[in-house]
C-alpha positions as CSV (number, residue, x, y, z in Angstrom):
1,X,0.0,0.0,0.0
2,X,1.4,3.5,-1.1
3,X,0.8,5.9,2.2
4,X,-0.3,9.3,0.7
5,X,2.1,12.3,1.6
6,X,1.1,15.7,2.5
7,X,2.9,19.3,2.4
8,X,2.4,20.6,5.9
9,X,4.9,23.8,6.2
10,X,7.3,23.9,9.4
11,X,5.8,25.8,12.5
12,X,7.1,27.6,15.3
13,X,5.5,29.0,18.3
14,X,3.7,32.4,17.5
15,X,3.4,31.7,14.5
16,X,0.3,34.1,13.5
17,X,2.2,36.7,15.7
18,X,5.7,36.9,13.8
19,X,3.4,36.6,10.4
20,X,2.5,39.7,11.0
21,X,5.3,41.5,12.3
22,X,7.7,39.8,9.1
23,X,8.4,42.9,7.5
24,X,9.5,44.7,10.9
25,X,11.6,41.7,11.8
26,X,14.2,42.3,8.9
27,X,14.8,46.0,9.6
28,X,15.0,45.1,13.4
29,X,18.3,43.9,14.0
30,X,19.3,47.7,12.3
31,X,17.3,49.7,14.4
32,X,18.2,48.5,18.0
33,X,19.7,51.3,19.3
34,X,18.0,54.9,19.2
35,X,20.8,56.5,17.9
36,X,21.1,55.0,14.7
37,X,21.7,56.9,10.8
38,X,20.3,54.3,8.2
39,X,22.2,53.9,5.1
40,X,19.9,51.8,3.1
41,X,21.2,49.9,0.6
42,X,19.2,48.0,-2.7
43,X,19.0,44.2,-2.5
44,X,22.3,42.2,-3.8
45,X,21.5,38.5,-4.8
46,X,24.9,36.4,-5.2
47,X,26.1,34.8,-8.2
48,X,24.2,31.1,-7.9
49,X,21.2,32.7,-5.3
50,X,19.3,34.1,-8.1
51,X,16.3,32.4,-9.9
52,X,12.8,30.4,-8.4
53,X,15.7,28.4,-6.1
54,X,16.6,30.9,-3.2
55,X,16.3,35.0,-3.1
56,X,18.5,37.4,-0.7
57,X,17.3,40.7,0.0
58,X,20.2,43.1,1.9
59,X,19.6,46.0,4.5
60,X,22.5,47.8,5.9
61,X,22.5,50.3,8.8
62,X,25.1,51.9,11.0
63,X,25.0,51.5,14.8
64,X,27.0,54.7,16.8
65,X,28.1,54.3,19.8
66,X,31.8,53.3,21.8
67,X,30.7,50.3,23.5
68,X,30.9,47.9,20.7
69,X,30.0,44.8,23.3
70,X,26.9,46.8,23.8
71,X,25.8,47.6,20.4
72,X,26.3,43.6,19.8
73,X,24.1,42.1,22.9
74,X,21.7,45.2,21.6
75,X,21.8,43.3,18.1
76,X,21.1,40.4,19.3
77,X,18.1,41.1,21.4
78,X,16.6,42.9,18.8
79,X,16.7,39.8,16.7
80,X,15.4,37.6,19.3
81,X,12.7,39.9,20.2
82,X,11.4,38.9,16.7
83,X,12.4,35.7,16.1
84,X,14.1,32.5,17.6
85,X,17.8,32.9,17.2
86,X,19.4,29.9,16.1
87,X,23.1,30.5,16.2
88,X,24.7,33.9,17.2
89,X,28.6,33.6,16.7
90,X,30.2,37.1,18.9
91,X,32.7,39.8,17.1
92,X,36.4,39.1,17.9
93,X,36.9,42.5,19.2
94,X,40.7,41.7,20.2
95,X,41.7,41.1,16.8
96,X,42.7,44.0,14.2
97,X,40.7,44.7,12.5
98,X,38.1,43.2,14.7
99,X,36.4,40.1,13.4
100,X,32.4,40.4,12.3
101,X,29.6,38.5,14.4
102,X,27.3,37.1,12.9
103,X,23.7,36.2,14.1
104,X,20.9,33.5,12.2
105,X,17.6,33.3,13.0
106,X,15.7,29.9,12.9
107,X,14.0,28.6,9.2
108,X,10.6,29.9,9.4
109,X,7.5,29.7,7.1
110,X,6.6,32.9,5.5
111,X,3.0,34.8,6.0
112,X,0.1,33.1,5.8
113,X,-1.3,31.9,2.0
114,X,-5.2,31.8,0.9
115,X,-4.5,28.3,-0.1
116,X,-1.7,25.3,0.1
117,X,0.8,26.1,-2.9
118,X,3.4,23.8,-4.4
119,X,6.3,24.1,-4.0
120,X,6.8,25.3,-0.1
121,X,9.0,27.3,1.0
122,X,10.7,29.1,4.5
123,X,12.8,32.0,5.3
124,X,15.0,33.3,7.6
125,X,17.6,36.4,8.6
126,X,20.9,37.0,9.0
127,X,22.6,39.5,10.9
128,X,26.1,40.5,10.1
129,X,27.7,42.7,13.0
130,X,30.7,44.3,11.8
131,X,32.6,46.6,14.5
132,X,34.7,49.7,13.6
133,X,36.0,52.5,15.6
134,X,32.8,54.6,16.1
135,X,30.3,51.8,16.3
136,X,29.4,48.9,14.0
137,X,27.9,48.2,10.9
138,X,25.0,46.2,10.8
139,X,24.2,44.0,7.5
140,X,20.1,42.2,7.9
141,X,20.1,39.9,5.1
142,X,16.7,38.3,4.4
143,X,17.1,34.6,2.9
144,X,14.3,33.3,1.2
145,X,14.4,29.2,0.1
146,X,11.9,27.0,-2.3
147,X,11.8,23.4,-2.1
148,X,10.9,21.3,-5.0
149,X,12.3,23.4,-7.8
150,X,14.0,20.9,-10.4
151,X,14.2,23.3,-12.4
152,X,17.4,25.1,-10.3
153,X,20.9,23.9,-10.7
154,X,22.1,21.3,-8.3
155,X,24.7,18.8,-7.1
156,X,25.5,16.7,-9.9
157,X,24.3,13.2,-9.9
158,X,21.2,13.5,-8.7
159,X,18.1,15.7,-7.4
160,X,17.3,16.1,-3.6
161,X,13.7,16.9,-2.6
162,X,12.0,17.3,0.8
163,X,8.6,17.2,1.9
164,X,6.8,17.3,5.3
165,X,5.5,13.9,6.2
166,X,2.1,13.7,8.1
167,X,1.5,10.2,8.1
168,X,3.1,7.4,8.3
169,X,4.9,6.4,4.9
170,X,6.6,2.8,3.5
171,X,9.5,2.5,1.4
172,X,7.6,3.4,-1.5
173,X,6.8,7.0,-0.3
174,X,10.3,7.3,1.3
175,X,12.0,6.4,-2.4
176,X,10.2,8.9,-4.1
177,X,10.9,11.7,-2.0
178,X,14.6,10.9,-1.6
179,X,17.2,9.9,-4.9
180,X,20.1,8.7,-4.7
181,X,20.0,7.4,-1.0
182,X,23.3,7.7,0.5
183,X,25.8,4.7,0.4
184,X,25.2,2.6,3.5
185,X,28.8,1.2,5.9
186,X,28.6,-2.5,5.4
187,X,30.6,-2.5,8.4
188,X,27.0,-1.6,10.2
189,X,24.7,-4.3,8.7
190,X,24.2,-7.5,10.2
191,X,22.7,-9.0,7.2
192,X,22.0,-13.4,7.7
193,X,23.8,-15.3,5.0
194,X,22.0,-17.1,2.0
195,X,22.4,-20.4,3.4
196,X,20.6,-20.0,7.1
197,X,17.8,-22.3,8.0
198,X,15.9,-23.3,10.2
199,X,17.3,-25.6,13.2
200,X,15.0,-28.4,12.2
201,X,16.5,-28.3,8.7
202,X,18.8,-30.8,9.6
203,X,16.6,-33.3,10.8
204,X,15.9,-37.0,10.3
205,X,12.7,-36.0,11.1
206,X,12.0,-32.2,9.7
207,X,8.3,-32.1,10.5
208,X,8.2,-33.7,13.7
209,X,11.6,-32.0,15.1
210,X,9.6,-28.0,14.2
211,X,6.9,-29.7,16.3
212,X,9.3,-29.9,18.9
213,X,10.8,-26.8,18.3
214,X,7.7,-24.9,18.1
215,X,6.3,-26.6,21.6
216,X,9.8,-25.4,23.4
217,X,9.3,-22.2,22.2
218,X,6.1,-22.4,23.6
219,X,6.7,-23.7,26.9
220,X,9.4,-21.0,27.0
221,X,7.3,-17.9,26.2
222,X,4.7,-19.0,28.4
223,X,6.7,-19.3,31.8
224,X,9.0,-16.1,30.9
225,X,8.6,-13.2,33.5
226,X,6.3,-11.2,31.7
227,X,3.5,-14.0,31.6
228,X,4.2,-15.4,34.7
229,X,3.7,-11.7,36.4
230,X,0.3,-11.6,34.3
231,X,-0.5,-15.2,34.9
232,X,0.1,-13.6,39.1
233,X,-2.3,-10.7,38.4
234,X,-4.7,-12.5,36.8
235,X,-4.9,-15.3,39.8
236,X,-5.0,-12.4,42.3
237,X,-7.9,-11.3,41.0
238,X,-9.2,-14.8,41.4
239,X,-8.5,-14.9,44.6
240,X,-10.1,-11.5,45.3
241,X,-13.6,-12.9,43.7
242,X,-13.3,-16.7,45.5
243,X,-12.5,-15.7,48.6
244,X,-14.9,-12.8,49.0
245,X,-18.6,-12.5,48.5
246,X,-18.2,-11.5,44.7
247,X,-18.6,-15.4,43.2
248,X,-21.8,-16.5,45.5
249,X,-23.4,-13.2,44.7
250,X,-22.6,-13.4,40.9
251,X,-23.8,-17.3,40.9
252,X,-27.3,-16.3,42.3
253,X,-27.9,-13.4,40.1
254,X,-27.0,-15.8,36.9
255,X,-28.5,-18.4,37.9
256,X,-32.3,-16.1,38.2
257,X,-31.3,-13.5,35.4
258,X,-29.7,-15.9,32.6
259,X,-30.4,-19.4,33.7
260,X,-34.1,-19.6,33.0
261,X,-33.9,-17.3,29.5
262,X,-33.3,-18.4,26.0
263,X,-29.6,-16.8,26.1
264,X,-29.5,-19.5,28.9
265,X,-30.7,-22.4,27.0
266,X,-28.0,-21.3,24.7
267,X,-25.0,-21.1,26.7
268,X,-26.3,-24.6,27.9
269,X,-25.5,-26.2,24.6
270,X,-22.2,-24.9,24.3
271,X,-21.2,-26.8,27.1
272,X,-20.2,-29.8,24.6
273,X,-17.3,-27.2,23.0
274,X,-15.8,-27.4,26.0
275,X,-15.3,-31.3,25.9
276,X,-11.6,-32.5,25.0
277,X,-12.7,-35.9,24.2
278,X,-14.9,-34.3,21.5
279,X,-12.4,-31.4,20.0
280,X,-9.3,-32.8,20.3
281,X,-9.4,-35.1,17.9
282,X,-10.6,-32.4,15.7
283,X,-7.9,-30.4,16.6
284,X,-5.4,-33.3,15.7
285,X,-7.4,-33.9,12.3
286,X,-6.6,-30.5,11.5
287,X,-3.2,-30.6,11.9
288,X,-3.3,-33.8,9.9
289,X,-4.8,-32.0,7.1
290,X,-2.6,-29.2,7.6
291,X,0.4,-31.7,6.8
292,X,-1.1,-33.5,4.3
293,X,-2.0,-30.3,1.9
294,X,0.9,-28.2,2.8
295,X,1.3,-25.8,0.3
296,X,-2.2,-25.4,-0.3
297,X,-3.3,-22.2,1.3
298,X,-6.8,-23.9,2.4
299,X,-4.9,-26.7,3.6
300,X,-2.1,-24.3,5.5
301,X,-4.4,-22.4,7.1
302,X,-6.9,-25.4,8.6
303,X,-3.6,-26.8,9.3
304,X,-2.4,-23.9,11.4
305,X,-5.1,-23.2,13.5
306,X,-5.3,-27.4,14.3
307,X,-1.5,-27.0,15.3
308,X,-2.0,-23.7,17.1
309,X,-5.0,-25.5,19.4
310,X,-2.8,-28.8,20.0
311,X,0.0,-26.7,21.1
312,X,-2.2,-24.6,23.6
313,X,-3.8,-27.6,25.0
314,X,-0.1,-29.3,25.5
315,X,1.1,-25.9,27.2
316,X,-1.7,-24.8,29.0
317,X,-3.2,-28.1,30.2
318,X,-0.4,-29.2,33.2
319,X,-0.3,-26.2,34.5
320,X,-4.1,-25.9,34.9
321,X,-4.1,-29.4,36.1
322,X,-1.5,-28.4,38.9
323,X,-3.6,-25.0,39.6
324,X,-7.2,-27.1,40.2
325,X,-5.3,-28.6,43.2
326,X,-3.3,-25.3,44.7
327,X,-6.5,-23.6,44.4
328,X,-8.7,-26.0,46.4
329,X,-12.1,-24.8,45.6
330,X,-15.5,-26.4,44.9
331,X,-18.0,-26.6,42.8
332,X,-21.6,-24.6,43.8
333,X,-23.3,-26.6,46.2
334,X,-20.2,-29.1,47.2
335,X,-19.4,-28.2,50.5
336,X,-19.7,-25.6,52.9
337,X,-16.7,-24.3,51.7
338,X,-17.8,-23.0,48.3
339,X,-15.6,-20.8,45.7
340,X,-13.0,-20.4,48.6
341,X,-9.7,-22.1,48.5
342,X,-8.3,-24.3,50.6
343,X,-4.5,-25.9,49.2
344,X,-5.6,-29.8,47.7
345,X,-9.1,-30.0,49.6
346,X,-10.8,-30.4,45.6
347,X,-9.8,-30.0,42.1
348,X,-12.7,-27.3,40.7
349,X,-10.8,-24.4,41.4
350,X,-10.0,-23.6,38.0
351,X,-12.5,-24.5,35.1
352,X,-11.3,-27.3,32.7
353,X,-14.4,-26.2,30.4
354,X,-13.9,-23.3,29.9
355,X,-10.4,-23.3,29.3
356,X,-10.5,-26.0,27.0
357,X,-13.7,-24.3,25.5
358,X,-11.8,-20.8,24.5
359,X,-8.8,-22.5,22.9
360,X,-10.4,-23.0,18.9
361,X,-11.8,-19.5,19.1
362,X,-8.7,-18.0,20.7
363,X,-6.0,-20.0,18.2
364,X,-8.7,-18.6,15.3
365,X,-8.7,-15.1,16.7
366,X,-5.1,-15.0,16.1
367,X,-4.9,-15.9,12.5
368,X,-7.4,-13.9,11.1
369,X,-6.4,-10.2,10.4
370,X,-10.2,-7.9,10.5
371,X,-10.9,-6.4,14.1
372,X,-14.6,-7.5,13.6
373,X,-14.0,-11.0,12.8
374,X,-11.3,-10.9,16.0
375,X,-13.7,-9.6,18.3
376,X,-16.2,-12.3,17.2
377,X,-14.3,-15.0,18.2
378,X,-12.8,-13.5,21.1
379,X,-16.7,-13.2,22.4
380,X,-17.3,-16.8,21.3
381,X,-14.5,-18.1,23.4
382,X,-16.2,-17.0,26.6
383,X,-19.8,-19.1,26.0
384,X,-18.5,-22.5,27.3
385,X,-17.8,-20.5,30.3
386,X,-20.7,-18.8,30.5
387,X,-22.2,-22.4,29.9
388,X,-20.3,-24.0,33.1
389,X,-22.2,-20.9,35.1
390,X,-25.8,-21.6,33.9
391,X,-25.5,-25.2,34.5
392,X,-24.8,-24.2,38.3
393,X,-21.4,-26.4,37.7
394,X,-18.6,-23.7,38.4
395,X,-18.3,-19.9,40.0
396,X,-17.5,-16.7,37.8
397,X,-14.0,-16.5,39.2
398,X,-13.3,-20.7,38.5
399,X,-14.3,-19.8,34.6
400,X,-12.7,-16.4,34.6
401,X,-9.2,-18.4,35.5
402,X,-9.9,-21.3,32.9
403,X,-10.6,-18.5,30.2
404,X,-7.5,-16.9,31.0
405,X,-5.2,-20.3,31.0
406,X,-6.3,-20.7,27.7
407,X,-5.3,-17.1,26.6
408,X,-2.1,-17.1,28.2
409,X,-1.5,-20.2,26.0
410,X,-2.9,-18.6,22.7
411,X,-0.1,-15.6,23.8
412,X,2.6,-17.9,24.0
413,X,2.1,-20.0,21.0
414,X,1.2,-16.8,19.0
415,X,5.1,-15.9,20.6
416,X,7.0,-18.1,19.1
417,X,5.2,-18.2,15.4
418,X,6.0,-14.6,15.2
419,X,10.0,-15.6,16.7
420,X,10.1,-18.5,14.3
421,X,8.3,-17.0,11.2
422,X,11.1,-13.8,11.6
423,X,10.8,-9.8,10.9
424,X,12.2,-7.5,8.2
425,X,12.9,-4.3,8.9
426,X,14.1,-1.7,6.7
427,X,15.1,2.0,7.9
428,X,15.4,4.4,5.0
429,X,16.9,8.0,5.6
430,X,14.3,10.5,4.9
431,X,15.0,14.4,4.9
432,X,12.2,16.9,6.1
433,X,13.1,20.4,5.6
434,X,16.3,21.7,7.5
435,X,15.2,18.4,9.8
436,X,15.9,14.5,9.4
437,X,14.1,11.6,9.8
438,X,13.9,7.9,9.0
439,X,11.1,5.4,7.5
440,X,10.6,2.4,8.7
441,X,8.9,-0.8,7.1
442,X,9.1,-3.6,9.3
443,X,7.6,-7.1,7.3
444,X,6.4,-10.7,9.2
């Protein structure tokens, strides 16, 4: 996709305010003392300034006075009264004769247009401070500059132009705005040799060692700090709704609001979803397929989302196992104990349901690219839950942990495709007005 570009001009602060006052700000750095005879002077392009390219336009005054130091810091507040001074560079008043100063203002745009006009263009002034015995001479030069001109003579072997970028642009955009690009240090790539491949490449066994791969990869992503903080946080809040009156007030309100409705009969007959004896042979079917019609993009993708379930069944399923026990808790109506936990009293703390129940919905969520279609599923991987609720068989916090088991998996499988399936990036220099900048495409 080609990323439109638009011409936005450069903008300082005050802008509308030094607009107007433009035409004051080149005569001010002449007339910052009171005591000043003007000796105008007519506007002097230099040899290679004239044309559409750039335009110079010259006023020259004479500051009295026997303090030069003072007649320069004079200068240059006049100047910055006006405009942002970007580099002021002091007269060498030891020297004979005494050394000029010099003072530049910042690039800015000029007044304000009726409409957008190509091609845009800035201006600035400069300020050459010149002492002599009586005082110093004063020389306001105001520098006007056009971008985009090809018609104006330039460095030979190619054409530079510059735009303002207001969105974000791909290495299409970024070609066409700069030619040539700069020759890059090999010394600084890092770029992987023609023959690399992947560590199962080798194998007796190709297909079956990436399975292994891909599961350690898996297993590794899933018990790295950051998960294992969330996975924390997320059994926290658990703990927070099973130990506290929040899961037996949420079960009675379900179980008259939702139970005895048609969304109730619904979530009722999701509960079979949720059965590994039923889905996981489909999920090893899949991947069957998957294998079997590789190459095929029908066959990839059913292939893919039977290998992404397997592997977040295999990753997710001990430790879920192990939490039902730490946890402790009941199911509704058990014991007196309820949602609470109590370390290896039962094995219902954590829903098996509705964990296993998210998992095609979840691994399907992540292959698919649309928002709408993401949301979807993400929504459908909560009714087995909501199922386990109506059918009085497990508390909101006990489905909320069995949901979440399942999307930690689907975060760590969805890890290591993106580690194993790799990322280009390309960063391409790109030039915006007296500014730089870079473009960056990154591919997966």
């Amino acid at each position: 996709m080609r990323d439109s570009m638009r011409n936005s001009r450069l903008r300082v602060p005050d802008r509308e305010q030094r607009r107007s006052r433009w035409p004051a700000v080149v005569a001010a750095a002449s007339l910052v003392c009171c005591a000043i005879t003007a000796v105008p002077s007519a506007a002097e392009p230099s040899a290679g300034e004239t044309g559409a390219q750039a335009a110079t336009e010259s006023r020259r005054s004479f500051l009295a006075g026997a303090d030069g130091t003072a007649l320069w810091r004079a200068a240059v507040a006049g100047v910055a009264a006006d405009l942002p001074v970007a580099r002021a560079v002091p007269p060498d008043f030891l020297r004979s004769p005494p050394a000029a100063g010099l003072i530049e203002s910042a690039w800015i745009e000029p007044a304000a247009q009726t409409a957008p006009a190509w091609p845009p263009s800035r201006q600035r002034v400069v300020v050459r401070f010149l002492p002599v015995a009586s005082g110093a001479w004063v020389e306001s030069i105001e520098e006007r500059q056009t971008f985009g001109d090809t018609t104006s003579p330039g460095p030979e072997g190619g054409v530079l132009a510059a735009a303002w970028e207001s969105e974000p642009v791909t290495i299409w955009s970024a070609s066409t705005v700069v030619e040539p690009l700069p020759p890059i240090d090999r010394h600084l790539l890092v770029v992987p040799s023609a023959g690399d491949a992947p560590p199962w490449a080798g194998s007796r066994f190709p297909r079956l060692s990436r399975a292994g791969y891909r599961i350690a990869g898996d297993y590794r992503a899933f018990y790295s700090c950051e998960s294992l903080v969330c996975l924390t946080a997320a059994f926290g809040a658990g703990a927070l709704m099973a130990n506290t009156g929040f899961d037996t007030t949420m079960q009675n309100a379900w179980q008259r609001g939702v139970e005895p409705t048609g969304l109730g009969t619904f979530f009722s007959g999701c509960k079979d979803i949720g059965e590994g004896r039923y889905v996981l042979p489909i999920f090893g079917v899949a991947a069957a397929t998957g294998l079997v019609f590789e190459g095929n993009p029908a066959g990839d993708s059913v292939g893919e989302w039977g290998s992404r379930s397997l592997r977040m069944f295999v990753v997710g399923a001990p430790p879920l196992y192990v939490m039902q026990w730490v946890t402790g808790a009941s199911r509704p109506g058990e014991g007196s104990a309820g949602s609470q936990w109590h370390l290896l009293n039962d094995n219902n703390g954590v829903s098996g349901h509705a964990f296993v129940g998210a998992i095609p919905f979840l691994a399907a969520a992540d292959m698919v690219e649309s928002p709408l279609a993401k949301g979807a599923l993400y929504v459908c991987s909560t009714f087995v839950g909501f199922s386990r609720m109506t059918d009085d068989a497990h508390y909101p916090s006990q489905v909320f942990l069995g949901w979440y088991m399942a999307w930690a998996s689907a975060r760590a499988v969805s890890s290591t495709e993106l580690r194993l399936a790799g990322v280009d990036v390309r960063i391409v220099p790109l030039p915006a007005a007296d500014l730089g900048g870079a473009a960056i495409d990154a591919r997966w």
